[in-house]
C-alpha positions in Angstrom: -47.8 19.2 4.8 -46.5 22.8 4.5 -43.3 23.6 3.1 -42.3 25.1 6.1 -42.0 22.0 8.4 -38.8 20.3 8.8 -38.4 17.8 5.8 -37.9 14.3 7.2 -34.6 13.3 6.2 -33.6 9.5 5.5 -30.5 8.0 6.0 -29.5 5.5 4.1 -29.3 1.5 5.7 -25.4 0.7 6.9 -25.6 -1.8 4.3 -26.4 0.9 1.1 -23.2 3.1 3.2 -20.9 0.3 3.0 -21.7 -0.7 -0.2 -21.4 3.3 -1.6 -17.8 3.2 0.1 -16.4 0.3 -1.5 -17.7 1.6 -5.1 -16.3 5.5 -4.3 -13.3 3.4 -2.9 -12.6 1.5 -6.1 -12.8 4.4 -8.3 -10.5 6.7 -6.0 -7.7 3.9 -6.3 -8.1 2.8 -9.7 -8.0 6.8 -10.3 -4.8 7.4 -8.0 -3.3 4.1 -9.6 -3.4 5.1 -13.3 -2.7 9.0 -12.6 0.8 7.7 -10.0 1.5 5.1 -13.2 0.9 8.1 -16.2 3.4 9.9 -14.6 6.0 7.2 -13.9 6.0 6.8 -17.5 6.3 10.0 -18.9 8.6 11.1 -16.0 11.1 8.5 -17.7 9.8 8.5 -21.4 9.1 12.1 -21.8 11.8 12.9 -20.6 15.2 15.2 -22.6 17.2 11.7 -21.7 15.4 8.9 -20.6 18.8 7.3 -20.1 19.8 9.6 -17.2 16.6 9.1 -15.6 17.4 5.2 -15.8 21.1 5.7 -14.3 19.5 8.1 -11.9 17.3 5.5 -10.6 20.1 3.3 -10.4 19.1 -0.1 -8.8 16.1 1.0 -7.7 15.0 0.9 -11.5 14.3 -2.8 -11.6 11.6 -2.7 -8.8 10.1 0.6 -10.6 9.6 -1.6 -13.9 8.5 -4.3 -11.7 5.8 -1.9 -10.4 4.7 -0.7 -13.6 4.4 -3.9 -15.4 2.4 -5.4 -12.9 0.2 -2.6 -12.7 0.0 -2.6 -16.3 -0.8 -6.1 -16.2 -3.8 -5.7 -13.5 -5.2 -2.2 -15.5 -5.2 -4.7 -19.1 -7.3 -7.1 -16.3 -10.0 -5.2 -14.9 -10.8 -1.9 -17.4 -11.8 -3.2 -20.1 -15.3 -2.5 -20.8 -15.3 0.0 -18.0 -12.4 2.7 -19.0 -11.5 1.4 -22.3 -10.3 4.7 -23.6 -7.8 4.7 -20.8 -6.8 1.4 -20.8 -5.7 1.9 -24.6 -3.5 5.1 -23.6 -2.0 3.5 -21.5 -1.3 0.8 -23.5 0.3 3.0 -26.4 2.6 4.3 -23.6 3.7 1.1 -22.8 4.0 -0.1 -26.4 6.2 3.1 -27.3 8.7 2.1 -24.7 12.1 1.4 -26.5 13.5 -1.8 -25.8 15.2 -1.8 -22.7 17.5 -4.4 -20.5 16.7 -4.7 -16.8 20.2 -5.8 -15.7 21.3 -8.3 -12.8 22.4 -5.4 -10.2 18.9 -4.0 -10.8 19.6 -0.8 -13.0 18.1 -0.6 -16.4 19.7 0.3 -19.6 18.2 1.4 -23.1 19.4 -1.0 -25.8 
């Protein structure tokens, strides 16, 4: 065969697609989900006064915690042995948070 004919080209079964999808899939939202978290935190925690970012949030700072910690909760599920550098970042972050009240109108005070 010269290198000058067309090279056959193969496309891969629906099946080998799909399953290339759902692993590209995974990655993209576990990347989006700890990037959108990373920032959460240090939007609040880096911040001059993380107290005026809590009273800025207001009542919508309960549901924001709420967020977090169960995304916290599913990352401490599913990374480890896969991004375990990450998943211990992220976990400093969370263990550096000062202790904090999530009050029963929703806001959330430093204590």
């Amino acid at each position: 065969m010269s290198l000058l004919h067309a090279i056959p080209i193969q496309q891969p079964a629906p099946e080998s697609r799909a399953a290339e999808s759902i692993r590209r899939s995974a990655k993209t939202m576990t990347d989006r989900l700890l990037k959108t978290l990373n920032a959460g935190l240090r939007d609040i925690w880096d911040a001059e006064d993380p107290a005026a970012v809590l009273a800025e949030l207001g009542t919508d700072a309960e549901e924001a915690f709420l967020l977090s910690s169960e995304t916290v909760k599913l990352f401490a599920a599913i990374l480890p042995g896969s991004r375990d550098t990450e998943l211990a970042e992220l976990l400093a972050k969370v263990e550096a948070i000062p202790a904090f009240t999530i009050n029963s109108d929703g806001t959330v005070t430093l204590d």
